[in-house]
N, C-alpha and C positions, 0 to 999 in steps of 0.2 A: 244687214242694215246699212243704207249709205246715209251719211250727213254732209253738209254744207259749216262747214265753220269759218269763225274770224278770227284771224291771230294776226295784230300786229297790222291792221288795216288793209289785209289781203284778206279774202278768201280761198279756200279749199276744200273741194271734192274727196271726203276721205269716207275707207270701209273699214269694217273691224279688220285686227289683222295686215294691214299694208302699214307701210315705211313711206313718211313724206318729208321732206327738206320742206323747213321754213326758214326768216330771218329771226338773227341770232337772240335766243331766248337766256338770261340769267339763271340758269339750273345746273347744278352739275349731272355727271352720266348717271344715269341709271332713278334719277331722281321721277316722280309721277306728277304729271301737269292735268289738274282740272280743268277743259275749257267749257262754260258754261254758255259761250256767245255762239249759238248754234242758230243759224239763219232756216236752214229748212232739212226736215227729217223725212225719209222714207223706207217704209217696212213691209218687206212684197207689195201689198198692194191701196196702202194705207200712207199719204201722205200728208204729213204736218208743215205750215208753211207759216214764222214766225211775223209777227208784228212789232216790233224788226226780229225780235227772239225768239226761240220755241219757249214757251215756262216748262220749267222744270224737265229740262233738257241739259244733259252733258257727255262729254267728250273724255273718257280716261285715256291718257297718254305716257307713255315711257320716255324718256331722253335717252337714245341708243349710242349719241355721238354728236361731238360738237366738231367744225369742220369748214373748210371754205369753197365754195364752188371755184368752178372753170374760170381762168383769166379772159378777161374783156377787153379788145384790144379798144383804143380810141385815137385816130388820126386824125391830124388836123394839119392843111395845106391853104396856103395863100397863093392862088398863079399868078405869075410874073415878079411874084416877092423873092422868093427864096427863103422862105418862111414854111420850115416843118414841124411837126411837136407829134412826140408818141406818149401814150399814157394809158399806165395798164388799172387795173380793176382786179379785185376776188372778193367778193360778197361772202362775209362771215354767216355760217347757216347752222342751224339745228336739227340733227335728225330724231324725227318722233317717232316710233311705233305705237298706234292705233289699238290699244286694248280692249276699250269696250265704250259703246256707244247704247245710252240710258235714256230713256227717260221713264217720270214717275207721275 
């Protein structure tokens, strides 16, 4: 079964099963995240496509790990100034495992 879910103003492509990094969610490890904001649902060959929701659709999730991705680097130059600026980035993320995708 795949889904389309929203979390956090993003969407994502998720299957039972699979590990997704999103942004950083309030849960500690190992805690289970309901998400019920499931945009479109397909199952072999039966597909549900919300208005903006599926009804009675959701998302069981695990919190595996809380975490920060890859640094981002940011440079900024003026030519003929002598003006540089470096400025790094690491986006605080959530890793979810994908338990089980419902509906009823």
């Amino acid at each position: 079964m795949n889904a389309i879910i929203l979390i956090g103003g993003r969407q994502y492509n998720v299957n039972e099963g699979e590990k997704v990094f999103v942004n950083r969610l309030d849960k500690n490890v190992g805690d289970e995240v309901v998400i019920d904001s499931v945009l479109m649902l397909k199952k072999d060959t039966e597909t549900l496509i919300g208005r903006p929701t599926v009804k009675g659709a959701e998302v069981v999730a695990e919190v595996v790990k809380q975490t920060r991705g890859i640094k981002v680097l940011v440079f900024k130059r003026r030519a003929k100034k002598g003006y540089k600026k470096a400025i790094g980035h690491r986006q605080d993320l959530t890793e979810l495992l994908i338990k089980k995708i419902d509906v009823k």
